[in-house]
N, C-alpha and C positions, 0 to 999 in steps of 0.2 A: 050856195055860194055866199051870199050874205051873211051866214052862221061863221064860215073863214075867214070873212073879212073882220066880224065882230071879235073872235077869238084874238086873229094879227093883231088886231087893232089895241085889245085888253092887254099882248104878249108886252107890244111895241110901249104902251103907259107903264108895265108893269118893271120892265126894265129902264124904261128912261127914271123912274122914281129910286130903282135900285141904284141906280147908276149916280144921283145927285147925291144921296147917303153916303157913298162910299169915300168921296175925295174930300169931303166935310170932317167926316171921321179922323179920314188918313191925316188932314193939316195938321188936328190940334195933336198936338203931340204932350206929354204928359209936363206939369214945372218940373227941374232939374230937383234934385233930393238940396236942404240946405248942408251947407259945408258941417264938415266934424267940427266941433268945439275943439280949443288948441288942446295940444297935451299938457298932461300936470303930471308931475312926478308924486308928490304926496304919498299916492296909494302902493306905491315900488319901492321892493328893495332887493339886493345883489344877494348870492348867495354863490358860496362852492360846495360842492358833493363829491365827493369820491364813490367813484363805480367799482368795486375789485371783482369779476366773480371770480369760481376755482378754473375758470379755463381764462388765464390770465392775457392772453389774446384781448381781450376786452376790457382792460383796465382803461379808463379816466379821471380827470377829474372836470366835471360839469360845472361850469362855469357860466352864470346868468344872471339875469334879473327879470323878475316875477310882478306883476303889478297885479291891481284886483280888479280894473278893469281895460279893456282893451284901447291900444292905443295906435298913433299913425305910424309912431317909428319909436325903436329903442335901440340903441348904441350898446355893446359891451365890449370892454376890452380886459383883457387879461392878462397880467406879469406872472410868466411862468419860472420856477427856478425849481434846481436839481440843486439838494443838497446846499443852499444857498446860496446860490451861484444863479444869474439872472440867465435863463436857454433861448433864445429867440424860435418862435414860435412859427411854423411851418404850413399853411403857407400864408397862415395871416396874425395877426394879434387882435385882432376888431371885428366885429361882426354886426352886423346892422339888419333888422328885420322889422316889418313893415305888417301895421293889421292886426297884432296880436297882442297878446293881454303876458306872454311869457318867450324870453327870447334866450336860448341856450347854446352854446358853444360847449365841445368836447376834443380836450386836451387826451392825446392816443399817450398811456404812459409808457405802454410796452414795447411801440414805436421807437420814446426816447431813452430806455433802458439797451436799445441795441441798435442806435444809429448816433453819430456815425461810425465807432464802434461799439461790442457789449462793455457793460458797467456792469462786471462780476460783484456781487455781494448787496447788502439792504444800502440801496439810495432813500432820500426822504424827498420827497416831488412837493411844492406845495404853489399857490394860485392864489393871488389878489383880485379879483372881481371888481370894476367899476361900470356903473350902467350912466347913459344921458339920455335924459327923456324930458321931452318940450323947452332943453334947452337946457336943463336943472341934472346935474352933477349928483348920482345916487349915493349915499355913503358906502365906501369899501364893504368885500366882506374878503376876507380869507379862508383857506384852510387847505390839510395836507394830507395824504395818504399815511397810513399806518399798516400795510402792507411789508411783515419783513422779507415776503419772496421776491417785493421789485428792488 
C-alpha cells in the first residue's frame, strides 16, 4: 500500500508540473510579423500580349503589369478598342490584385468579334495597359492583335 501511495503521489507532482508548463506556454504567443515595407513601383511595368491560338475560342489580348518583386496591391486598367473605336469592357475595365509580384487581366477577343452582333471580316482589337502601384501611375504600354481571322 505505501508503494501506491508513493506512485499517486509521484503521478499527482508529475502532473501538477505538467500542468504549470502548459498555460505559461499557451500565454506567450509569438510578436506579430512587422508590417510590409510600403509599395514602390520602380521595379513594374505594364505590358499587353496577344493570345491567338488556332482554336480561336481562345483569343486575348493579356493585359498587366509585371513587377520584379512582390507587392501588396497592383491596380490595372485597360482601354479596349475595336478597330479604333473605344468598346467598354464587360464586366469590368480594372482589376486589382493583392500579394503578388504580376497581376494580369484577359480581354476574350472572340467574345467581342460576336457580341452583340458578329463583326464579319479582319477587325484590328488593340489595348492600353496602365498599372498603379503604392500609389505611382506605371507608364502605359499598348498593343494589338494581328490576327487576320478575327
Amino acid at each position: 500500500m505505501p508503494r501506491l501511495h508513493r506512485l499517486a503521489g509521484l503521478l499527482v507532482v508529475a502532473l501538477a508540473l505538467g500542468a504549470s508548463a502548459l498555460p505559461a506556454s499557451a500565454k506567450r504567443k509569438p510578436p506579430p510579423p512587422p508590417p510590409p515595407p510600403p509599395d514602390t513601383a520602380g521595379d513594374c511595368t505594364a505590358f499587353v500580349q496577344p493570345s491567338i491560338e488556332d482554336y480561336l475560342v481562345l483569343s486575348t489580348l493579356n493585359v498587366g503589369v509585371q513587377c520584379a518583386t512582390t507587392k501588396q496591391t497592383i491596380t490595372v486598367t485597360a482601354v479596349f478598342t475595336r478597330d479604333g473605336v473605344v468598346v467598354p469592357q464587360l464586366p469590368y475595365d480594372t482589376i486589382t490584385c493583392t500579394n503578388t509580384s504580376v497581376c494580369v487581366g484577359a480581354i476574350d477577343l472572340f467574345s467581342y468579334d460576336n457580341h452583340p452582333v458578329a463583326y464579319p471580316g479582319d477587325q484590328l482589337y488593340c489595348a492600353t495597359a496602365t498599372g498603379v502601384v503604392g500609389g505611382v501611375t506605371i507608364a502605359p504600354a499598348s498593343g494589338c492583335e494581328e490576327d487576320a481571322r478575327l
